[in-house]
Each structure stands twice: as C-alpha cells, then as structure tokens.
C-alpha positions as CSV (number, residue, x, y, z in Angstrom):
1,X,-22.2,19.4,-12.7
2,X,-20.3,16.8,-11.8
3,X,-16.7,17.4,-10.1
4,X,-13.8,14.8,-10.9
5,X,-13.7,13.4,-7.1
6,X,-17.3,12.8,-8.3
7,X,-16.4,11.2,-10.9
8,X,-13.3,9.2,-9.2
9,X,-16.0,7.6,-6.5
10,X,-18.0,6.4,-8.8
11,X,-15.4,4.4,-10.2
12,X,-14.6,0.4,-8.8
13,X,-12.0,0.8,-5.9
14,X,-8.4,-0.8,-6.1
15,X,-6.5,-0.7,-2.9
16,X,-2.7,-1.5,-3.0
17,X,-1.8,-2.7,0.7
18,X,1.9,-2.7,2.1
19,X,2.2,-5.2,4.5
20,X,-0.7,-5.6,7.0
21,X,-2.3,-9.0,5.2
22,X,-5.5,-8.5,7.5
23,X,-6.2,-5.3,6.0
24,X,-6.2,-6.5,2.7
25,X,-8.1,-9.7,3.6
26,X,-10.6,-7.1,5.8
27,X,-11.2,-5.4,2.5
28,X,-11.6,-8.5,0.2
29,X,-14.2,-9.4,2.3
30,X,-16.0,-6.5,1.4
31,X,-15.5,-7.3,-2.2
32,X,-13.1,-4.5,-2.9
33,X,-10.1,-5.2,-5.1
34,X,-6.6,-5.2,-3.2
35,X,-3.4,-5.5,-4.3
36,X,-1.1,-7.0,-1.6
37,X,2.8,-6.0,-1.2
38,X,4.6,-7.6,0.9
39,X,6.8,-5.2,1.7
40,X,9.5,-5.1,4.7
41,X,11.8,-1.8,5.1
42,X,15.3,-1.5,4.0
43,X,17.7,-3.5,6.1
44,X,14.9,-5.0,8.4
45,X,14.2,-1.2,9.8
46,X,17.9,-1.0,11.3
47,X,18.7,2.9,11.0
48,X,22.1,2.3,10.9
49,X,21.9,-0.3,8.6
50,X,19.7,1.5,6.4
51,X,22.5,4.9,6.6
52,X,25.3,2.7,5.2
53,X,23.1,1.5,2.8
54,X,22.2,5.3,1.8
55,X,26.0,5.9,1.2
56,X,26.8,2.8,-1.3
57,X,23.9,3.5,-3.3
C-alpha cells in the first residue's frame, strides 16, 4: 500500500528558491523545475527599520 509521501515522490519536483540564484541554477542543472524569487528582507534587513515599519502597517 502505498503511503501519500509515496505518492508525493513520485511526483515531478518544483522548487521555489528565495534568493540564492546558484541554488536554483545548481538545481536546473539537474533538470529540476525552480521557481526563482528574488526576494530581499523588509527594509534591506535593518531591525530598526523593519520595527517602524511593523508599527505603520
């Protein structure tokens, strides 16, 4: 009997990538199908920045 993660890997792979282009370029090589986000954090990272943010929205 087959379980559902059984039947999940026997499915094509689609990998969504956040940020790291040579990961996704890594897995294209391999013929794997990647979606690529570029995808930076809120207010460049700044903690602060990203805080005050918080508050307005």
């Amino acid at each position: 009997m087959q379980t559902n993660i059984d039947k999940l890997l026997q499915k094509p792979l689609v990998v969504i990538n956040l940020g790291l282009k040579k990961f996704a370029e890594s897995l294209e090589e391999q013929k794997v199908e990647v979606i690529q986000v570029d995808w930076i954090p809120p207010a460049g990272g700044d903690k602060e920045m990203m805080d005050l943010l918080e508050q307005i929205l």
